[in-house]
C-alpha positions as CSV (number, residue, x, y, z in Angstrom):
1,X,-67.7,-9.0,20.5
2,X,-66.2,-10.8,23.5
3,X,-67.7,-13.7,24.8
4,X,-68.7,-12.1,28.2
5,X,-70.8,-9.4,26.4
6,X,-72.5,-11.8,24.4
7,X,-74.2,-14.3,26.3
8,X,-76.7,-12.8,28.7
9,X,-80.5,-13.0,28.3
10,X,-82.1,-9.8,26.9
11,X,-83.0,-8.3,30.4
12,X,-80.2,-7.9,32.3
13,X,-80.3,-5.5,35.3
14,X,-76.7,-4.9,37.2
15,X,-76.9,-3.7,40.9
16,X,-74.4,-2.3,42.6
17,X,-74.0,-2.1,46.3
18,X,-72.1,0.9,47.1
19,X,-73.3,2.4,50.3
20,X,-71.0,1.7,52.9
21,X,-69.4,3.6,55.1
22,X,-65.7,2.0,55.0
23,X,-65.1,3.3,58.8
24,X,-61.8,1.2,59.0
25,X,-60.5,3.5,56.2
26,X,-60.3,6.1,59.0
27,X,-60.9,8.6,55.9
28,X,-62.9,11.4,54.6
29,X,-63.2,9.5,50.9
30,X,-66.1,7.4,51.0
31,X,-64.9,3.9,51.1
32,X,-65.8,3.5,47.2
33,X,-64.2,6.5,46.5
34,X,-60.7,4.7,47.7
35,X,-58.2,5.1,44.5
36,X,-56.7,1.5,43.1
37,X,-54.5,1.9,40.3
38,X,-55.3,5.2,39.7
39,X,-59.2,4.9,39.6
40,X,-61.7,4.8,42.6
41,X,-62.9,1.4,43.6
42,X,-66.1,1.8,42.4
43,X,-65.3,2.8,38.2
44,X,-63.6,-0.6,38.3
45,X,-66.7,-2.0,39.3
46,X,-68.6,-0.1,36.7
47,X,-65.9,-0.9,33.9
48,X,-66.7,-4.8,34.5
49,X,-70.7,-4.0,34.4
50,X,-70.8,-2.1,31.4
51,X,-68.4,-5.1,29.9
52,X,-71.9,-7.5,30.8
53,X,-74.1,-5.0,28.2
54,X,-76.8,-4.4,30.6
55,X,-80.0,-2.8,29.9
56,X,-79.3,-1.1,33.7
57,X,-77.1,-0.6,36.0
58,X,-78.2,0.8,39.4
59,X,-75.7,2.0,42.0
60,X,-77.4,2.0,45.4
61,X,-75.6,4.8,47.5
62,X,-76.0,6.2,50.8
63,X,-73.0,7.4,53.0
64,X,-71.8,10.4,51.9
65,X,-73.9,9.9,48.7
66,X,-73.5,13.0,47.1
67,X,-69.5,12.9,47.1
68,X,-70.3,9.5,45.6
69,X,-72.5,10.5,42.7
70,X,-70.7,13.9,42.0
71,X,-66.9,11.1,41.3
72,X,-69.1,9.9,38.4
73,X,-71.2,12.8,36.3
74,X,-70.9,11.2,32.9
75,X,-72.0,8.1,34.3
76,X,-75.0,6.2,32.7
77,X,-76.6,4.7,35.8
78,X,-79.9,4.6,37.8
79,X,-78.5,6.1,41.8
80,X,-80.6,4.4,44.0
81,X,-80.7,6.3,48.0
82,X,-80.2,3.8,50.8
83,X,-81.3,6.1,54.2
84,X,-80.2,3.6,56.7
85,X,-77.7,1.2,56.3
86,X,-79.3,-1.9,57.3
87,X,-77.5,-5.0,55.5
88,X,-77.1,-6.4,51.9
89,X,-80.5,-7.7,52.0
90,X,-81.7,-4.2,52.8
91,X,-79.4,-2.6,50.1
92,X,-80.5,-4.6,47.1
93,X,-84.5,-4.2,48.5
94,X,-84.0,-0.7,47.6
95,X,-83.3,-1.2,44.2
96,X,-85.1,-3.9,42.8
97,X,-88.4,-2.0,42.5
98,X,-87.0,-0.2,40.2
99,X,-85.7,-4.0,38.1
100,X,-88.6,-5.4,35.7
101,X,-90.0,-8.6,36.8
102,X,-88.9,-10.7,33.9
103,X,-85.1,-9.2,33.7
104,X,-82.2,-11.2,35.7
105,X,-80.3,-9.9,38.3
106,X,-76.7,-9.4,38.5
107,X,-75.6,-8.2,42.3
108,X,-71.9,-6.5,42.3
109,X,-70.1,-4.6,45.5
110,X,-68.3,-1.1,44.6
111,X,-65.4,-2.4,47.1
112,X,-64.8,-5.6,45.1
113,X,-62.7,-4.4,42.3
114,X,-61.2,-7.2,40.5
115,X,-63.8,-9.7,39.0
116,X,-63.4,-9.9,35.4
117,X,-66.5,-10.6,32.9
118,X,-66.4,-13.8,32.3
119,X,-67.2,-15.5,35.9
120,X,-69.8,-12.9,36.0
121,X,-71.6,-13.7,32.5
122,X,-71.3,-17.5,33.2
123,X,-73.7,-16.4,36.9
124,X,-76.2,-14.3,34.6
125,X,-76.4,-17.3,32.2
126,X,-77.3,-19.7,35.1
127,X,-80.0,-16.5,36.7
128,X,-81.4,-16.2,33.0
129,X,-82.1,-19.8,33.2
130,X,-84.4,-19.6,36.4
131,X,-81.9,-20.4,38.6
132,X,-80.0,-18.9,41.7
133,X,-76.6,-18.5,40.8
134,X,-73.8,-17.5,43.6
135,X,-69.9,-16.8,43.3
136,X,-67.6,-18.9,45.5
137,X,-64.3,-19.2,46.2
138,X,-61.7,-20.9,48.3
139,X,-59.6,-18.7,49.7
140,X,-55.7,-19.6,51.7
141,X,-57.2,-17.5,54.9
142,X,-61.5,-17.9,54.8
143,X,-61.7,-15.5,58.2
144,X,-64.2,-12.5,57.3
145,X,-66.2,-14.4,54.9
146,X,-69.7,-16.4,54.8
147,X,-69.3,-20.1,54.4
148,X,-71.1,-22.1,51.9
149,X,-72.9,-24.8,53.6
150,X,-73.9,-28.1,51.3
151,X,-76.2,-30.9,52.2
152,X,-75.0,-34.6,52.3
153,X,-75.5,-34.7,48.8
154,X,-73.0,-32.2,48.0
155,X,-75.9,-29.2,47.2
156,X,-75.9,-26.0,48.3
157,X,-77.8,-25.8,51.1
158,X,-77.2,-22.1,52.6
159,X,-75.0,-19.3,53.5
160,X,-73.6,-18.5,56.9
161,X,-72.1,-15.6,58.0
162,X,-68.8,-15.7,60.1
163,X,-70.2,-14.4,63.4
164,X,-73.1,-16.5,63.0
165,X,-71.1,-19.6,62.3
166,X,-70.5,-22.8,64.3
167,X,-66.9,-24.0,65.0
168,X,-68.0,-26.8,62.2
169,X,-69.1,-24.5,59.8
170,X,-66.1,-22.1,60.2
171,X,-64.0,-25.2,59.1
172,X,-65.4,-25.0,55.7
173,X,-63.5,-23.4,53.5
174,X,-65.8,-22.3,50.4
175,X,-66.7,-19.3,51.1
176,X,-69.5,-17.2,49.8
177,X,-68.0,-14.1,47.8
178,X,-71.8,-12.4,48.2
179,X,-71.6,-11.7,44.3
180,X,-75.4,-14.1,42.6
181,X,-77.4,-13.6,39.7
182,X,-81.3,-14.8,39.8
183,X,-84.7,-14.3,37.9
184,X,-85.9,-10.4,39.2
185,X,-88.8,-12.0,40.0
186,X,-88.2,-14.5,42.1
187,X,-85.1,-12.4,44.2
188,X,-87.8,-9.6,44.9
189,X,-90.1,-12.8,46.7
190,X,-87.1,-13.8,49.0
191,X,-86.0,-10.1,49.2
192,X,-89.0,-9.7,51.0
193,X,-89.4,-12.9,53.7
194,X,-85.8,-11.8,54.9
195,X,-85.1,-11.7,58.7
196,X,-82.6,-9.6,60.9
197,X,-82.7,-11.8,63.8
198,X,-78.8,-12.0,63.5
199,X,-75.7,-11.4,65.1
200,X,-75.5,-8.0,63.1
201,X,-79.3,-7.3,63.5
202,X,-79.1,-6.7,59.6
203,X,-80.9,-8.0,56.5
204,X,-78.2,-10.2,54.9
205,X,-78.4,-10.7,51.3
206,X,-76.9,-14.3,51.5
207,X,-80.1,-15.2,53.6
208,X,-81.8,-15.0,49.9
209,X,-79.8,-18.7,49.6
210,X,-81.4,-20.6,52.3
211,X,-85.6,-19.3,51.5
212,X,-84.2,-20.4,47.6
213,X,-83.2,-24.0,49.0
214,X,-86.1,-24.4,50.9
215,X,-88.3,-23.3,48.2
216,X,-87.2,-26.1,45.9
217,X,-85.1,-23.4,43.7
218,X,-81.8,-24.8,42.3
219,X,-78.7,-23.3,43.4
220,X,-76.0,-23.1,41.8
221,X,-72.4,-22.2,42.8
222,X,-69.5,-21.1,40.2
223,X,-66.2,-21.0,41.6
224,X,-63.6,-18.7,40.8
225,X,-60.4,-19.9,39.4
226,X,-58.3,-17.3,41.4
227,X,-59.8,-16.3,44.6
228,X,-57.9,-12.8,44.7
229,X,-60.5,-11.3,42.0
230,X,-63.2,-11.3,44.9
231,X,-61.0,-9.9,47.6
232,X,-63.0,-6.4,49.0
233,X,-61.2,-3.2,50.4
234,X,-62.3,-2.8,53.8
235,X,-59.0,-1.0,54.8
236,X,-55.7,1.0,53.6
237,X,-53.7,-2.3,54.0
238,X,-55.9,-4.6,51.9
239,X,-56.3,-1.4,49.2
240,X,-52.5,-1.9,49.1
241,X,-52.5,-5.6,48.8
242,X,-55.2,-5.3,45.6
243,X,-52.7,-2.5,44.5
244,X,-49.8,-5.1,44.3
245,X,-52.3,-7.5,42.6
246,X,-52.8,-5.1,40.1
247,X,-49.2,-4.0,39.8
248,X,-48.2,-7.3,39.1
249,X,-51.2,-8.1,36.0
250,X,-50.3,-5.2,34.6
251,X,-46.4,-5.4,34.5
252,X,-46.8,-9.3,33.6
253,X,-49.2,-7.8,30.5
254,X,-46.5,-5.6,29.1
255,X,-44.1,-8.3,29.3
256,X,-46.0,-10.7,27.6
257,X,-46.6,-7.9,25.1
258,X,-43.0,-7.6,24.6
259,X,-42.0,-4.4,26.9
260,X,-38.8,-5.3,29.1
261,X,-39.7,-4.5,31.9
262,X,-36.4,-3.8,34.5
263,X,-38.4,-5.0,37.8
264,X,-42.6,-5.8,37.3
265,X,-43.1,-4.7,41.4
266,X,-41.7,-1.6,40.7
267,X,-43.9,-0.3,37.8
268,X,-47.5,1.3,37.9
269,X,-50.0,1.3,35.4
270,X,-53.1,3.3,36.5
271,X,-54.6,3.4,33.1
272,X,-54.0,2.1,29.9
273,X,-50.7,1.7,27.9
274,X,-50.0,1.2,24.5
275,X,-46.6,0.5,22.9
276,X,-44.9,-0.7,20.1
277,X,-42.1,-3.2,20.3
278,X,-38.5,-3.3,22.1
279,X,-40.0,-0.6,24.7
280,X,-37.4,-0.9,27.8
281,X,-39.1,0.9,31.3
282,X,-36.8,1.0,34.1
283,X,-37.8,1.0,37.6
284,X,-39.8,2.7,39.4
285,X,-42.2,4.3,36.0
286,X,-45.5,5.8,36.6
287,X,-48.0,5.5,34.0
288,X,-51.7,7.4,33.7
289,X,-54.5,7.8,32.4
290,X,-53.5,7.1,28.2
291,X,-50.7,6.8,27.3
292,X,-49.0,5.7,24.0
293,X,-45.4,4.4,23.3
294,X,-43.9,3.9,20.2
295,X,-41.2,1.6,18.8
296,X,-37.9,1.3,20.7
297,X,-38.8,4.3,23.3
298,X,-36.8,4.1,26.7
299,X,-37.8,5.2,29.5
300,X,-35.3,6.1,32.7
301,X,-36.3,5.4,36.4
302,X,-38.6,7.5,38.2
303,X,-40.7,9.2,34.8
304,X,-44.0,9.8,35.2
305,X,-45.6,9.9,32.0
306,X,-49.6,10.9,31.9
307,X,-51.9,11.1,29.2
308,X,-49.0,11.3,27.0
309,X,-48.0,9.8,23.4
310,X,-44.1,9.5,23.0
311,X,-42.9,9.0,19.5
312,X,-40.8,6.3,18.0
313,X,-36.6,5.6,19.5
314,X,-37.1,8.8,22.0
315,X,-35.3,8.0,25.5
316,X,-37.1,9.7,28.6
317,X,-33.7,10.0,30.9
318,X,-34.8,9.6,34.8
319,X,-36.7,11.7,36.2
320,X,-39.0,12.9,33.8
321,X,-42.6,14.2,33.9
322,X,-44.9,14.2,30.9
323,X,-48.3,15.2,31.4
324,X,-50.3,15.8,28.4
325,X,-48.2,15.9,25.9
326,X,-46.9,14.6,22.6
327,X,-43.6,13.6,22.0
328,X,-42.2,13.2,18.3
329,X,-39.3,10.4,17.0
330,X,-35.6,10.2,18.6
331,X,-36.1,13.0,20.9
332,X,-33.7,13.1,24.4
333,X,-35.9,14.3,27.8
334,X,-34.1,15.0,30.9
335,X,-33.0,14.4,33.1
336,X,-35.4,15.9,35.4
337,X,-37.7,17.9,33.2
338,X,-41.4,18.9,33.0
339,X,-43.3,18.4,30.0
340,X,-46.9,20.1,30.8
341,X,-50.3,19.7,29.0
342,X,-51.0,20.7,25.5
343,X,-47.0,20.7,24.5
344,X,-46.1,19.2,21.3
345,X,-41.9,18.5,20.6
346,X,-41.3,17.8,17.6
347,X,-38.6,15.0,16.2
348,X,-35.6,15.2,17.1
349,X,-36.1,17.7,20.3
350,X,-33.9,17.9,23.1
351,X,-34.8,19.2,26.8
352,X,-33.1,18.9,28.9
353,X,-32.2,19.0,33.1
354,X,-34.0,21.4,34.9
355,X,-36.2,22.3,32.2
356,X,-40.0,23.2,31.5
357,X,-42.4,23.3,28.9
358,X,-46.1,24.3,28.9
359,X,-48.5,24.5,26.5
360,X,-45.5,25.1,23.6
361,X,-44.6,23.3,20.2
362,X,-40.8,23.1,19.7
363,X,-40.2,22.3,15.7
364,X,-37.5,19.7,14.6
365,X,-34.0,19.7,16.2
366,X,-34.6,22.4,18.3
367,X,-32.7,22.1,21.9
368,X,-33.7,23.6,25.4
369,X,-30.8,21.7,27.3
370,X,-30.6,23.2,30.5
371,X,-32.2,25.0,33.1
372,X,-34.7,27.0,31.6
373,X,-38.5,27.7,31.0
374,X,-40.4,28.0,28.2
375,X,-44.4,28.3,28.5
376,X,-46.8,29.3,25.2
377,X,-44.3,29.6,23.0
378,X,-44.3,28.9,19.5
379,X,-40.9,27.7,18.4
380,X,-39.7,26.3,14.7
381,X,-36.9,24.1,14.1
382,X,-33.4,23.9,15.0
383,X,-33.6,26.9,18.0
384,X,-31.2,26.6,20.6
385,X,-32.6,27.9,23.7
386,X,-29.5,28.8,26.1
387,X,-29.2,27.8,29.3
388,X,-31.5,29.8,31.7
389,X,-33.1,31.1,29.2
390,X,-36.8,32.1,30.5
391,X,-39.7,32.8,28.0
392,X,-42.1,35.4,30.6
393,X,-45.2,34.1,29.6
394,X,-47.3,35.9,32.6
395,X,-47.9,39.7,33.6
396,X,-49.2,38.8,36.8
397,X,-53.1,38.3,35.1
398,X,-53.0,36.9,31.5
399,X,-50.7,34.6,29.5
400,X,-48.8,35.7,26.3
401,X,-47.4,34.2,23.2
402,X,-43.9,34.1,22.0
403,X,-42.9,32.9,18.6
404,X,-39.4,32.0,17.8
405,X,-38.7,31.2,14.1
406,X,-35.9,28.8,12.8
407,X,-32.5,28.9,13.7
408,X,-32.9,31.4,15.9
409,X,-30.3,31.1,19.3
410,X,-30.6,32.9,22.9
411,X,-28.1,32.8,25.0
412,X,-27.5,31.9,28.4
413,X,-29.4,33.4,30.7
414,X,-31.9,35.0,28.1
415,X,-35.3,36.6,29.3
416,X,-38.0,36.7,26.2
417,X,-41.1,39.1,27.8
418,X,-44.3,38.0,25.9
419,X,-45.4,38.9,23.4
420,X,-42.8,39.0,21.6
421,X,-41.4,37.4,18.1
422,X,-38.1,36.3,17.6
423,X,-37.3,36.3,13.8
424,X,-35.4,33.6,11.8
425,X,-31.9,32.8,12.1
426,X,-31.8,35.9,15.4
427,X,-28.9,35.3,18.1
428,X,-29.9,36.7,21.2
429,X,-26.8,37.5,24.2
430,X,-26.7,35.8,26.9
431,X,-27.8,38.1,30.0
432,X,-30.4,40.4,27.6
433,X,-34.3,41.0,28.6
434,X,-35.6,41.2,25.4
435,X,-39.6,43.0,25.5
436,X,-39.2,43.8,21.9
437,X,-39.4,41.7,18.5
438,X,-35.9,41.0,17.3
439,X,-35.0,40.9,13.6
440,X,-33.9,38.3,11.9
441,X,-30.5,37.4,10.9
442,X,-29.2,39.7,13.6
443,X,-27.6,39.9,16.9
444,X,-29.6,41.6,19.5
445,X,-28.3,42.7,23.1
446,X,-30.0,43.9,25.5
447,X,-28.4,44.2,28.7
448,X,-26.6,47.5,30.9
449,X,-23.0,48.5,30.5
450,X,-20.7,46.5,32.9
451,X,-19.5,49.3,35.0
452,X,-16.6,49.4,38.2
453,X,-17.0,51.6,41.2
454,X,-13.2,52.3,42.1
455,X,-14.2,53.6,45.6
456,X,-16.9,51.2,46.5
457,X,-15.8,48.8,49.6
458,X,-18.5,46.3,50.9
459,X,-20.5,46.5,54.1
460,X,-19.4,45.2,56.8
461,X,-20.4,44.1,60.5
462,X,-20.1,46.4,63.3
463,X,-18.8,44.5,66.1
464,X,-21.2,43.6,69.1
């Protein structure tokens, strides 16, 4: 068990602010809806809270809420409906009736995506112990964000927003990442003695820090080691700024891990990978969702590779999209072929430029190696499909089968009409439509008689 999920008192109730309307997106997608590395903001938000083992986690919604709530279905969560977006303060007051008195309080943003666990446990530790616990940092450009303001002993003494701020106070530099922890109990007390007589005329949250102080409540402040893990999203170009960020930890992962990695800004990992050793990716690689590498695997510039397992010494050549599929040992892809969902190549496979497969298992040593299709087809070991060759999978309303057995050949420009069988050891022409099964061993043709008409003189132009 890691340490994160481990040390947190018995009640611990996670709140996530997620309401807002992100208009400086200047987009239809809800602002928590906003895809980094692959994933709206908001799952990353939920990964880290589920990480924390809490007894509850409530997501308080309210701008295009349903959108919001319909993104996560399998979600175990408690949706909490803010009507008006009026402030933090506001936010979190509609959720904490629903938080037992004795749990502690955890408050997270869905446009905050990067905090890890561990800063986060270290606040819920401190809330658990009676105490209010905030999240600071110290950030190269403070503008944008509420500054800490300490007494002349050093303590914490309150939280100012920006536009509320004096020109002393926006010379501070700690700044107040909004993220604290505290007893339920006591939260829900300064919930309710908060103001709105603000620049904003909202109900700030961080307003919870100065009733604490004057209450005699300790406050406590943890600063993060790296300020970029409390950076928010309020618009495309800071999305693209934590998209670098992430980029960058997650090429720097596979490196430490052993993957050569040609140039770490030019790789994306919008998921997980796992890989076994002396895995070379060249620039400009995709990966999502899963996806699984084995020993020695190269992989060209420009692949995409999804939800994918590729076997052991099998080079992708550039260009390549897997989605879905699994890839057996020392197999050649590509250049610029399609591997579609549920295909299975076997080891050994070859497919090759310009070619497709869907939802087809190719058996050992079998070769597609140029220009063709082949779509629900079963097909054994050591087939050559010729180049062009096209396995019709579709009348126009269902999809058929085609099994090719071993050894069997087509030639170029082959047509296989589903459903059909192709028997062991067959060798198809090039140029034949085949719609029925063809027998083993044999040589099948099926194409018209090359004729000449002598007299036959092409069209021509009548002149204008």
């Amino acid at each position: 068990m890691s340490t994160a999920a481990s040390t947190h008192s018995t009640g611990l109730s996670v709140v996530i602010l997620a309401a807002g309307e992100g208009r400086r997106m200047n987009s239809r997608l809800p602002k928590v809806l906003q895809p980094l590395a692959g994933r709206p903001l908001l799952a990353h938000v939920l990964d880290t809270a589920h990480r924390l083992s809490p007894q509850r986690i409530l997501v308080v919604y309210g701008h295009a809420g349903e959108q919001v709530r319909a993104a996560f279905p399998d979600e175990s969560v408690q949706w909490v409906l803010q009507e008006r977006q009026l402030g933090t303060g506001h936010a979190v007051q509609q959720a904490v009736p629903h938080v037992p008195d004795d749990d502690t309080v955890l408050v997270l943003y869905g446009d905050v995506p990067l905090l890890g666990a561990e800063p986060l446990a270290r606040l819920v530790r401190i809330g658990a112990a009676g105490e209010l616990a905030l999240l600071t940092m110290v950030p190269e450009d403070p503008a944008g964000y509420g500054r800490i303001v300490r007494d002349a002993s050093g303590r914490v003494a309150r939280s100012v927003e920006q536009k509320d701020a004096t020109p002393e106070e926006l010379a501070v530099r700690e700044c107040n990442t909004g993220v604290l922890a505290a007893p339920a109990r006591r939260l829900k007390g300064w919930l309710a003695q908060l103001r709105n007589d603000n620049a904003q005329g909202e109900y700030y949250l961080t307003d919870v820090i100065g009733l604490a102080v004057a209450q005699g409540a300790t406050v406590t402040a943890v600063s993060l080691a790296d300020s970029i893990d409390a950076l928010g999203v309020n618009d495309k170009t800071q999305l693209a700024q934590l998209e670098a960020v992430c980029r960058r930890r997650a090429a720097q992962a596979l490196m430490t891990a052993g993957v050569t990695v040609v140039d770490p800004a030019r790789i994306d990992v919008r998921g997980s990978v796992t890989h076994g050793q002396d895995v070379f990716v060249d620039v400009n690689v995709v990966f999502e969702g899963t996806v699984k590498l084995g020993n020695r695997v190269r992989i060209g510039s420009g692949c995409v590779i999804r939800d994918s397992e590729v076997g052991d010494d099998t080079e992708l050549f550039p260009f390549c999209v897997l989605d879905g599929a699994v890839i057996g040992a020392a197999a050649r892809i590509g250049p610029f072929s399609r591997v579609r969902p549920t295909t299975a190549l076997g080891p050994g496979v070859h497919i090759g430029n310009f070619v497709e497969v869907k939802n087809s298992t190719l058996g050992t040593d079998s070769k597609a190696n140029h220009l063709s299709y082949v779509g629900d087809a079963q097909v054994g070991a050591r087939v050559n499909i010729g180049a062009g060759t096209i396995v019709a999978n579709y009348d126009g309303a269902n999809k058929h089968r085609t099994i090719i057995h071993d050894d069997a050949h087509t030639g170029s420009n082959s047509v296989l009409v589903a459903p059909i069988t192709v028997g062991e050891g067959a060798t198809i022409a090039a140029g034949s439509t085949v719609v029925h099964e063809v027998p083993a061993g044999r040589l099948t043709i099926a194409r018209a008689r090359q004729s000449t008409l002598e007299d036959w003189q092409r069209p021509v132009k009548k002149p204008k």
